[in-house]
N, C-alpha and C positions, 0 to 999 in steps of 0.2 A: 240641254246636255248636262249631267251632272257630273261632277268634279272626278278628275281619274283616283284620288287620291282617298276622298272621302264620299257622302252621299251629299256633303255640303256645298252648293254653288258657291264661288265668288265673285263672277260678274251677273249681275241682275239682265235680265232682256233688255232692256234699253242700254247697256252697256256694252253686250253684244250686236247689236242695234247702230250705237257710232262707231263701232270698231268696223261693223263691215260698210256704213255707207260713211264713214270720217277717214278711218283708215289709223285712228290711236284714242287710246281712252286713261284716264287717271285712275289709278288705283290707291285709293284716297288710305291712308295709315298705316302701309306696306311698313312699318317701322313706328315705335312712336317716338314723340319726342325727345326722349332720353334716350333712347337707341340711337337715333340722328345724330344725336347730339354728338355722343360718346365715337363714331365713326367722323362725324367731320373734324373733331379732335388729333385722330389719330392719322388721316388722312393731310390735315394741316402741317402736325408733327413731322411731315415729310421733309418742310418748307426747308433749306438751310438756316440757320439763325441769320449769317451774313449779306442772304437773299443772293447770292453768289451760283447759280442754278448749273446743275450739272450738262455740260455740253449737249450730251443728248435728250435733253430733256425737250417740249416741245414750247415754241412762246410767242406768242400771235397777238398782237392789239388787246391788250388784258386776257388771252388767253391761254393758260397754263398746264401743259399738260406733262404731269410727271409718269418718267419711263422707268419702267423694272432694272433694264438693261438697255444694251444699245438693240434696236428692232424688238423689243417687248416691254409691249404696254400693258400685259397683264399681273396685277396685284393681287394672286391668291394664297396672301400671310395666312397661316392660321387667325388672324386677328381682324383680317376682313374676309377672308371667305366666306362666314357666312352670308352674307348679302347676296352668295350667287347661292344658296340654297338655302333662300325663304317659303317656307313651305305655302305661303299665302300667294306668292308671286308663281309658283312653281303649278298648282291648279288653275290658277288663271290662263299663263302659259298653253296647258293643257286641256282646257275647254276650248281656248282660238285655234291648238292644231291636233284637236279631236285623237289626242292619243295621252298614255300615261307614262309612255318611255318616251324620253324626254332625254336631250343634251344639254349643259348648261355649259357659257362662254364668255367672252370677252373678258370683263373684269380691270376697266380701265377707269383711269379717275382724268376727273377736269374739274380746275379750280378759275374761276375768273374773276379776276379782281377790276376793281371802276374803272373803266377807259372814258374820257372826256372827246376822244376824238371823233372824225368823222361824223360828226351829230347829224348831219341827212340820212345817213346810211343806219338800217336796225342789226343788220346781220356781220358778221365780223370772216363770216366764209361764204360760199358759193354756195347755195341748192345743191344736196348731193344724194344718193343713196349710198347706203350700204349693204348693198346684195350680198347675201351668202351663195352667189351664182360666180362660175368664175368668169373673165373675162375673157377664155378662147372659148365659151359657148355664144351662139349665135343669139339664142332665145331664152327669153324665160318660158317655163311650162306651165305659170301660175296655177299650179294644182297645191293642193294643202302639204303634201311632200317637201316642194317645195319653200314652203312659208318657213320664216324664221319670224321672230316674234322680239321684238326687245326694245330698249328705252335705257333710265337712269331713272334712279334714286333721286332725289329732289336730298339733300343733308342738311339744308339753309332752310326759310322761307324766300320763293321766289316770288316778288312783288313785280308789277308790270316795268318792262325797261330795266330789270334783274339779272340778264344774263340769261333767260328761259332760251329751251330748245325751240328754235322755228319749225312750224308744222302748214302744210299745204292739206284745207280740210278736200277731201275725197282726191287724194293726190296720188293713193297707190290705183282707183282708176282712169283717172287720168294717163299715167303709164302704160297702162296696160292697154287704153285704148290706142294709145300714142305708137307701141310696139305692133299691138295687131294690126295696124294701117299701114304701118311699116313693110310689113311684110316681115322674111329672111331679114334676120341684122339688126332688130331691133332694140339688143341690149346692148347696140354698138351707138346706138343715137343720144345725143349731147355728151359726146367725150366718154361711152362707156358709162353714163348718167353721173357723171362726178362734177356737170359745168350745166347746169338746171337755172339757166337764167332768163326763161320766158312766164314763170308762175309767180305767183303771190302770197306768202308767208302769213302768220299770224303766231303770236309766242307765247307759248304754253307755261301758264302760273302755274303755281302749286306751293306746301307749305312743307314743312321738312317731316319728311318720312313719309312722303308722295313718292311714288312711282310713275312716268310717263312711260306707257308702253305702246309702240309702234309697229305697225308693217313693216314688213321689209323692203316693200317698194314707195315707201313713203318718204317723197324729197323733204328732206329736213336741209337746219343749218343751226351753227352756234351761230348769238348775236352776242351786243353788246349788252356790258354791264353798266350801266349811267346811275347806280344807288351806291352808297357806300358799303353795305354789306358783301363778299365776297359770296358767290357762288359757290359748292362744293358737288361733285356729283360723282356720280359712283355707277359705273354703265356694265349691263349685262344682255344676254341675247339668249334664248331656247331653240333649239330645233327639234324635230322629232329624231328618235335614233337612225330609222329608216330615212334618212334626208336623200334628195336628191342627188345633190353636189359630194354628197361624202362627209359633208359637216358632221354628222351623227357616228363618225369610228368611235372607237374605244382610243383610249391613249398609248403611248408606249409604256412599255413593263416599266416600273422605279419610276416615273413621272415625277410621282408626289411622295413625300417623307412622313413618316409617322406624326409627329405635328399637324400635319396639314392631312391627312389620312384621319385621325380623330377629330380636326375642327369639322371636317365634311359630315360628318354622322352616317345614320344609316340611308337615309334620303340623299343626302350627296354622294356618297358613295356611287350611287347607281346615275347620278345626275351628270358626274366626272366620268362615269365608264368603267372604275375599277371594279364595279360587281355587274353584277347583270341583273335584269328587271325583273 
């Protein structure tokens, strides 16, 4: 499949290859170095000097997750927006859900810093999905409509025992085979998929300005960080415009402010919903 964007691939056949039998694949220099760099800067600058953390903010066994507001976790400044429309992640995107209209989403950060505890345990959460399915549907329809696509920025080098995202290799079919057995109700099994505690994990390295990109039925989990380096991540998600669930609307009118209407470009523009494709 060639890129919706250009005549250029971004994932090689072997990369579409573990994406459909792994179910996530690295997209190795999404960023480089100094791009990383310069965002897990600004993303730390969050930090308060006092370390005094805003009530709503999120704080778990080393892991840190700063909120916009109270019930929004998305951070799309003009000064990180772009990270949700990289044009290299944005074709990627668009060759796994075989379309060029494209939504772009999330835009959440998480920071982890060394937790020393619980040393038997690698994960610091449960096996969960994050379905763009809601949960008063009964099923998934695993059709490509369907599929959202996403992961995080890697801003750090993550070294084994780093804080990497947990991944279950061939986990989104696992799922699906778990739901079609099921029968009716499927997407209602282990708590709505959010308590995934009969799989096996394995934690996804990568160096800064790595991209880990996931299925959407792929049980993941944050673990711990047991290195001194702090973790930084920066999380985004694609769906097709035409999405099943309704993921793929346009925004309300005035969403976004001129600032952040010029960080987006012409490619974001249409990525956010404010033009059309």
């Amino acid at each position: 499949m060639t890129s919706p964007l250009t005549s250029q691939t971004v994932l090689s056949a072997e990369q579409l290859a573990q994406f459909d039998e792994q179910g996530y694949v690295i997209i190795k220099g999404a960023l480089s170095r100094t791009e990383a760099e310069a965002y897990r800067q600004s993303i730390l600058s969050m930090m308060p000097s006092n370390l005094e953390l805003p009530p709503h903010w999120g704080s778990y066994e080393g892991r840190i997750k700063p909120m916009a507001g109270p019930d929004d976790q998305t951070f799309d400044t003009p000064e990180l927006l772009p990270l949700m429309t990289n044009e290299k992640l944005y074709r990627a995107a668009g060759e796994l859900l075989q379309s060029s209209a494209l939504r772009v989403m999330d835009g959440s950060v998480g920071i982890t810093i060394r937790n020393d505890s619980h040393r038997d345990q690698p994960l610091s959460q449960t096996l969960h999905l994050d379905a763009s399915v809601p949960r008063t549907a009964d099923d998934f329809t695993f059709t490509v409509q369907e599929l959202q696509v996403g992961g995080c920025y890697y801003l750090t080098d993550v070294e084994p025992n780093g804080g990497g995202i947990h991944v279950v290799p061939g986990g989104h079919k696992i799922v699906e085979e778990e739901c079609r057995a099921a029968g009716s109700g499927g997407r209602h099994l282990h708590q709505d998929w959010k308590q995934i505690e009969h799989l096996e994990s394995v934690e996804i390295t990568g160096e800064a300005g790595d991209f880990a990109l996931l299925h959407h039925l792929m049980p993941h989990g944050a673990s711990h960080n047991r290195n001194p380096t702090a973790r930084v991540a920066y999380f985004v998600r694609w769906v097709r415009e035409d999405q099943t669930w309704g993921a793929g609307a346009k925004p309300e009118p005035g969403r976004y402010d001129e600032a952040q209407l010029a960080a987006m470009g012409d490619l974001g523009r249409k990525l956010f919903g404010v033009e059309d494709w």
